[in-house]
C-alpha positions as a printed Julia matrix, in Angstrom:
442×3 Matrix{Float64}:
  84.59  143.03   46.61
  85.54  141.93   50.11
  87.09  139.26   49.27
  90.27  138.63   47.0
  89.6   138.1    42.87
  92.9   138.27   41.08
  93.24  139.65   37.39
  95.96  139.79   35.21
  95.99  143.02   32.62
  98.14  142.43   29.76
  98.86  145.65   28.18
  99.35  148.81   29.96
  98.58  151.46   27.61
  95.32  153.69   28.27
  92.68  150.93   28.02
  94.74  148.39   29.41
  95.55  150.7    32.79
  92.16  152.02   32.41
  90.72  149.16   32.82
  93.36  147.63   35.69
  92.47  150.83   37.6
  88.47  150.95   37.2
  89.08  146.83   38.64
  91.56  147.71   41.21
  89.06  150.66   42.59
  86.17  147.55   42.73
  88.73  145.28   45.1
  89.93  143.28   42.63
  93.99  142.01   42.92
  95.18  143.55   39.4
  98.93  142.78   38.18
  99.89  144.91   35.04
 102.03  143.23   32.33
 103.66  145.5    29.88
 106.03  144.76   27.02
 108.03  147.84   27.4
 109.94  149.44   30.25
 107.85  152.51   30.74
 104.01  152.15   30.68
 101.69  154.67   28.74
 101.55  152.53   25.29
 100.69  154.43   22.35
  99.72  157.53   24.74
 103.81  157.4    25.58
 105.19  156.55   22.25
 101.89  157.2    19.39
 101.02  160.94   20.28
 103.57  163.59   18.59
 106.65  163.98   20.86
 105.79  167.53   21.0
 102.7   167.63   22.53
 103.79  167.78   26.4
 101.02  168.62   28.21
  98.62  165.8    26.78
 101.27  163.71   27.1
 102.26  164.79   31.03
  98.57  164.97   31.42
  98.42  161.27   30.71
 101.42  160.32   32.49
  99.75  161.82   35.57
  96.95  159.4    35.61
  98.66  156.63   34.68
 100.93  157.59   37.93
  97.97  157.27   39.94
  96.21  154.15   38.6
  99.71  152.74   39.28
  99.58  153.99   42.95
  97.02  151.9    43.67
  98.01  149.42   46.34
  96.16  146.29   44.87
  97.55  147.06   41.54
 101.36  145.66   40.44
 102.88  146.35   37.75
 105.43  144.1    35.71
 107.3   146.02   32.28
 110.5   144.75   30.36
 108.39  141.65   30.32
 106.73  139.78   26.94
 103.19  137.52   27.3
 102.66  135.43   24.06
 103.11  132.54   22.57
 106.92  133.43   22.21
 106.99  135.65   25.63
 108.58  134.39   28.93
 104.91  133.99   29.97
 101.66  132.55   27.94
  98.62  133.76   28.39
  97.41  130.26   29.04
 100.44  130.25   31.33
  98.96  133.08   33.81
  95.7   131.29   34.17
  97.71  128.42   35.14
  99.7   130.75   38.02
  96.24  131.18   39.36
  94.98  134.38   37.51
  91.18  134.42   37.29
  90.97  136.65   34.48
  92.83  138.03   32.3
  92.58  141.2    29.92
  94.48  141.38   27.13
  94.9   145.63   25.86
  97.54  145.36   24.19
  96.89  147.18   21.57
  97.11  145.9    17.45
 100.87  145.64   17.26
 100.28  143.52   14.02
 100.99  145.15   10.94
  98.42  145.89    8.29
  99.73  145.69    4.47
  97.93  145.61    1.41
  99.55  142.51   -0.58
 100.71  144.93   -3.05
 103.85  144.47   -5.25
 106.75  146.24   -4.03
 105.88  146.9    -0.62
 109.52  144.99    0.72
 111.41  147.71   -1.36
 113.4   149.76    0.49
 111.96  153.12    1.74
 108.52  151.23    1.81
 107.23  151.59    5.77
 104.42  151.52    8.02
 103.26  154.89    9.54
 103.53  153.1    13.25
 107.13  151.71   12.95
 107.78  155.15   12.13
 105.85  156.8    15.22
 107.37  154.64   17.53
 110.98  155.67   15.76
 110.65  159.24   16.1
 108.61  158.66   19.95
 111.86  156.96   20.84
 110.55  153.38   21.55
 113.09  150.87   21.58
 114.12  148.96   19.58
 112.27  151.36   17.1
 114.6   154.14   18.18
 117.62  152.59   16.7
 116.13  151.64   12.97
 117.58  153.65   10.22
 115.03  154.99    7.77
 115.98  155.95    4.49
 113.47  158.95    3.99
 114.07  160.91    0.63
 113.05  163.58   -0.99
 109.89  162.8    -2.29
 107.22  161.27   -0.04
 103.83  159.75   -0.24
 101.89  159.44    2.63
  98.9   156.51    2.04
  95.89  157.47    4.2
  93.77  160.65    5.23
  93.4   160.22    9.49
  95.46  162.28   12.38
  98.39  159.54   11.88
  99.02  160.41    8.09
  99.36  164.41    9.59
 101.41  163.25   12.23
 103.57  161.76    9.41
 103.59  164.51    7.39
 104.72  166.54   10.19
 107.49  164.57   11.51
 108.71  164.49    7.73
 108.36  168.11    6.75
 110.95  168.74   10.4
 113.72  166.59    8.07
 115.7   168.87    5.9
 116.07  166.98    2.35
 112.25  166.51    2.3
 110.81  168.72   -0.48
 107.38  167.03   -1.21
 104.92  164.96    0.77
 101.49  164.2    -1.05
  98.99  162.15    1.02
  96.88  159.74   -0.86
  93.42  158.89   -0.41
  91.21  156.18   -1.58
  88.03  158.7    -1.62
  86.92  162.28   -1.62
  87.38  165.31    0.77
  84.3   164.23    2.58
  85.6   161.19    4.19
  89.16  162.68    5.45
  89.72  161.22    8.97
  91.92  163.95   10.57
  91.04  166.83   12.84
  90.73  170.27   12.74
  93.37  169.91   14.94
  95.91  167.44   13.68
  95.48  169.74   10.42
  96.12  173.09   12.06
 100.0   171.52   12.5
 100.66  171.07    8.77
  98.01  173.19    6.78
 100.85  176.4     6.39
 102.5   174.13    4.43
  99.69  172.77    1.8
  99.55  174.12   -1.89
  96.48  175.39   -1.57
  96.28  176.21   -5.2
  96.61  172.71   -5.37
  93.75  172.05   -3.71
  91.32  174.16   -5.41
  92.2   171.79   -8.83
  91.74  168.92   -6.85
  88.49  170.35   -5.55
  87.31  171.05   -8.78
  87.61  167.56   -9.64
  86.03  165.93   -6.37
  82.97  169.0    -6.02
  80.72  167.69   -8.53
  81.02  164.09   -7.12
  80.33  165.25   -3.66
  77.1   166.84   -4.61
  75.96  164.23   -6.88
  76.29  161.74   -3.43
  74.52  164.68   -1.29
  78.09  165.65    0.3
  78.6   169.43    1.11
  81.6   170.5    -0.01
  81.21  173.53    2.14
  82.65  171.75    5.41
  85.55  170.52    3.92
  86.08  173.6     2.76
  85.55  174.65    6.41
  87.55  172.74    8.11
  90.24  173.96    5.85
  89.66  177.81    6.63
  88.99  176.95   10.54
  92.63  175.13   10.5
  94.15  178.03    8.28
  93.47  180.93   11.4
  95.17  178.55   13.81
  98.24  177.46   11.56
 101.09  176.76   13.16
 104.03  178.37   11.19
 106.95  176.24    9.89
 110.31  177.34    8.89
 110.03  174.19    6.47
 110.01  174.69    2.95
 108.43  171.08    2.6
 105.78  171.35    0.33
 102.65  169.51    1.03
  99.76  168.06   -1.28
  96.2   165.54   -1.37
  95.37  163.31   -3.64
  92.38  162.28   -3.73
  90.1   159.08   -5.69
  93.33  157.58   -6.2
  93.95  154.13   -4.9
  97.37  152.18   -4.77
  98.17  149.54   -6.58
 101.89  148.96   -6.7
 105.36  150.52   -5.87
 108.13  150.6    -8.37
 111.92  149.86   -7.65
 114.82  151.37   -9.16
 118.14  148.96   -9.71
 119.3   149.51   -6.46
 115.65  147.98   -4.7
 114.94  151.71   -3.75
 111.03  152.67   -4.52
 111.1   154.99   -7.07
 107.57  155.14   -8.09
 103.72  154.61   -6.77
 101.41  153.8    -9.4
  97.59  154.78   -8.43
  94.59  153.91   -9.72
  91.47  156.61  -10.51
  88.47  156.37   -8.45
  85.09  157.6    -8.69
  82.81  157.44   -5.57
  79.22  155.25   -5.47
  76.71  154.96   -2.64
  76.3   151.34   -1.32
  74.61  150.15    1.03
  73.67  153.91    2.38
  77.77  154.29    2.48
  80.1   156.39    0.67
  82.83  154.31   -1.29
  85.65  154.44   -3.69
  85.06  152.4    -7.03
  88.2   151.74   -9.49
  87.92  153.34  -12.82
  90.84  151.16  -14.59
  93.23  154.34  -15.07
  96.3   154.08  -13.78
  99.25  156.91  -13.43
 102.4   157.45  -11.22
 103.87  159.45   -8.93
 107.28  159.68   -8.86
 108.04  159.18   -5.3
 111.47  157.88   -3.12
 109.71  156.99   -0.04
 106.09  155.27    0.56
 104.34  155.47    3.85
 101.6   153.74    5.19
  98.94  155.14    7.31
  96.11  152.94    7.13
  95.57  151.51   10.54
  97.2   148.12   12.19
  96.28  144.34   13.04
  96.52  142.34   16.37
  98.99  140.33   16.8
  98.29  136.7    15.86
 101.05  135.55   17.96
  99.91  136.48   21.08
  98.26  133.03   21.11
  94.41  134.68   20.85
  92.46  133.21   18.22
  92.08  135.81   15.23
  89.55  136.15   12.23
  89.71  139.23    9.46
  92.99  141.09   11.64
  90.92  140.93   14.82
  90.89  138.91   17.99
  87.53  136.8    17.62
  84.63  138.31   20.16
  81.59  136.15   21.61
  78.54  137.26   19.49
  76.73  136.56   22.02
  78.58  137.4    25.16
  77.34  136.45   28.36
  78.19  139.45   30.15
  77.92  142.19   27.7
  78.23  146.3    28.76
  76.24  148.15   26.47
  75.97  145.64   23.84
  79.19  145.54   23.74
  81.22  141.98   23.52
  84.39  142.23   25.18
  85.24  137.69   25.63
  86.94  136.48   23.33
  85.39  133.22   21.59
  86.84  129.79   20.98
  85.95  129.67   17.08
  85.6   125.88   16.95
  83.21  125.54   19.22
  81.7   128.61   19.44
  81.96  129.27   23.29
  83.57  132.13   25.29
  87.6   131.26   25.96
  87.13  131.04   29.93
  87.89  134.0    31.65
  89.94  135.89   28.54
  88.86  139.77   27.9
  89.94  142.41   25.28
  89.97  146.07   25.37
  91.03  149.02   23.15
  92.41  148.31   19.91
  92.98  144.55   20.76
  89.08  144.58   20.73
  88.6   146.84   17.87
  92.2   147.85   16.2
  92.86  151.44   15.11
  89.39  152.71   16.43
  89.53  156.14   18.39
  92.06  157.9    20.39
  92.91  157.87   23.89
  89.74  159.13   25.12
  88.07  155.86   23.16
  90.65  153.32   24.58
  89.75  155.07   28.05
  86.16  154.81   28.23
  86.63  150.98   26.59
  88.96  149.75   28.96
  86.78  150.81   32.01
  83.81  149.14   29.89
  85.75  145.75   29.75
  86.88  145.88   33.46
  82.81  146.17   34.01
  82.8   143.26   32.15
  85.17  141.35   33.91
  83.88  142.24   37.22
  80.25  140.5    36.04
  82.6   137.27   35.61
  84.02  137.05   39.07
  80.82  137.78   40.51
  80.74  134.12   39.09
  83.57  132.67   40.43
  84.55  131.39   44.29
  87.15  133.86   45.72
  90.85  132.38   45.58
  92.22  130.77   48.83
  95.27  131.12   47.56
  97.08  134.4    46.1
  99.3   133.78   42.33
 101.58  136.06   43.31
 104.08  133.5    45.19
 104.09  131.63   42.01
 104.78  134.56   40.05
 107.46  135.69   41.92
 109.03  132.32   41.39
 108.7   132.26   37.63
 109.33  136.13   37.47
 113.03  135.17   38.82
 114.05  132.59   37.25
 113.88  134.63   34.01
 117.03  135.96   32.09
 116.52  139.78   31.81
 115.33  142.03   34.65
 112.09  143.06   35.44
 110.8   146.13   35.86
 108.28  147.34   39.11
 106.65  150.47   40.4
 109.75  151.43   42.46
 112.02  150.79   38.98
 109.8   153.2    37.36
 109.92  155.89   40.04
 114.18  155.77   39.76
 113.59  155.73   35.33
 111.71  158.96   35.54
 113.81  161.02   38.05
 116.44  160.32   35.77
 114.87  161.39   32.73
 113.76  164.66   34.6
 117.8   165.29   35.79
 118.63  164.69   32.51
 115.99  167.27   30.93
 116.6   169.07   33.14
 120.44  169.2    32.98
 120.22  169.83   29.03
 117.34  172.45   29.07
 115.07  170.35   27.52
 111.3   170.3    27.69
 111.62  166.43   28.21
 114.21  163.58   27.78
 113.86  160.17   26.89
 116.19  157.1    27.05
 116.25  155.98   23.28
 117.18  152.06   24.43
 116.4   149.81   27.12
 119.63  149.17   28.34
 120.22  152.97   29.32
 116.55  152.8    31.06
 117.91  149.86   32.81
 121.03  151.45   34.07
 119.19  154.31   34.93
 117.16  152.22   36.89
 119.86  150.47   38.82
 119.51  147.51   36.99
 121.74  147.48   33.82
């Protein structure tokens, strides 16, 4: 582009700098909004804490989509209906576009009884605890001895690992609505846990799930693979947590001792039909317990509804017929009432699709929606006039400070001293007001 388009990214975890990079390499103007101090998003606070090199991997692109000199970047700083900015709000500062990645920071619950008892939680407030996000960091979770884990993908492992590290855990049994041939983790996400599953455990739960399988035309062979193939690449544990799947077994309620503790999950028996060509879970009426002290959710999140997006069924509502689709693909979001695009408002990664892929996925989609966007200004007159001096204005008259590219260059020299200085692999300041002090501007 020679000449200037300006687009505001809201969001600035992979798809949302992704996509703020692939626009800012095309000429665009890009300013990056970001709710938290640090960028990086669920690549910074979702992946295990001990994975360093993905996660310094990461950080290294994300350093140089930042070092762009069209692209700005503005954390510490909420967009929403609530936020000290709308979305409506930037258009009105002069933004052309804006993208909204940020992610599906609703929460997605079942409706089932019991699920405000205490040491009920979802898998992600739990990710961000132990990742150190504020003000996740500082919430106290009553874990027990007994857990149950509800889901099958790499976030129930990543769970089960972060609870088998505590040292009252004894049990952890992950739950799954249907059989071995639909678990969503990896080889690798498994090879971090399997040392500790009962693996004569497994074979009864095999035996019970096998003849299903091959009635549906599933092999039971490549589960069964994927178990060995994790098994030579175990990492060892000095836990003595034991670990265990469930599988066919559905929840339908948590029970509460005096105190408003859980003390219970009570399942329901599934069998497993083919519909509609897919695999699914049917209910056979039977219902048992396990006797449990802490419930976890891992069964993937919601957008948030009050980011002031219209939403339908958990997601942000998408133009079925988009006018400038990539690949088929329909990244504008779409006015329900009327059935027309929402002028110049994107989505990307999980606030297009939530809890789909990793951060290869919310890569390649982010760069898809930029594409997108970049169809739209082709539409659009150039602006005469840049936002930024209005920004600015707004940007200062606001109560807490905010946070720029400089800011962020002072936060992670600090964290590196402070490694550093303790021997550590990697340090992280658990609240915002130590980032901001860190920072220079506590």
């Amino acid at each position: 582009m020679s000449e200037p388009y300006w687009v505001a990214v809201v969001g600035a975890g992979p798809a949302g700098l992704f996509a703020a990079r692939e626009l800012a390499l095309n000429g665009a103007q890009v300013v990056v909004f970001n709710r938290d101090i640090k960028p990086g998003g669920l690549a910074e606070y979702g992946i295990y804490p001990e994975k360093f090199r993905i996660k310094e991997g990461l950080r290294s692109q994300f350093r140089l989509a930042l070092g762009l000199p069209n692209l700005e970047y503005y954390g510490n700083l909420t967009i929403g209906a609530q936020g000290a900015l709308t979305l409506e709000g930037l258009k009105q500062l002069g933004f052309q576009a804006v993208v909204v990645a940020v992610g599906a920071q609703g929460t997605k619950r079942l409706g089932l009884p019991g699920e405000d008892l205490k040491g009920v939680y979802h898998a992600k407030d739990l990710v961000f605890h132990y990742n150190r996000l504020p003000p996740f960091s500082q919430i106290h979770f009553e874990i027990g001895r007994r857990a149950a884990v509800v889901g099958v993908g790499n976030v129930a492992l990543d769970i089960t690992r972060f609870l088998a590290t505590l040292p009252q855990v004894e049990d952890v049994v992950a739950v799954a609505r249907r059989g071995p041939g639909e678990v969503k983790f990896s080889r690798g996400e498994l090879e971090e846990v399997v040392a500790l599953l009962d693996m004569q455990d497994l074979d009864h739960e095999l035996e019970r799930c096998i003849p299903l399988m091959r009635l549906l035309g599933e092999n039971p062979e490549d589960f069964l693979g994927l178990i060995h193939l994790a098994l030579e690449k175990a990492s060892q544990h000095e836990s003595h947590t034991h670990f265990t799947l469930r599988f066919l077994a559905s929840p339908r309620r948590m029970l509460g001792d005096a105190a408003g503790r859980v003390c219970g999950l009570e399942v329901e028996d599934n069998t497993l039909v083919m519909r509609d060509g897919e695999i699914t879970a049917r209910s056979l009426g039977t219902l048992h317990t396990l006797t449990v002290d802490t419930v976890i959710f891992a069964i993937g999140d919601r957008v948030d509804e009050a980011l002031g997006l219209p939403v339908h069924g958990g997601e942000y509502v998408k133009c079925p017929e988009p006018r400038f689709p990539v690949d088929g693909v329909s990244y504008e979001v779409c006015d329900p009432p009327n059935h027309q695009p929402l002028e110049g408002f994107f989505v990307a990664g999980w606030s297009r699709r939530p809890s789909s892929g990793l951060v290869g996925v919310a890569r390649r989609d982010g760069v898809a929606c930029a594409r997108a966007v970049l169809q739209y200004l082709q539409t659009l007159q150039p602006l005469e006039e840049a936002p930024t001096f209005r920004l600015h204005e707004r940007l200062s008259q606001l109560p807490q400070p905010v946070v720029g590219k400089a800011d962020l260059a002072r936060l992670e020299a600090a964290e590196r001293a402070r490694a550093a200085a303790a021997g550590l692999a990697e340090f992280k300041f658990a609240d915002n007001q130590s980032m901001l002090e860190a920072m220079g501007l506590g």
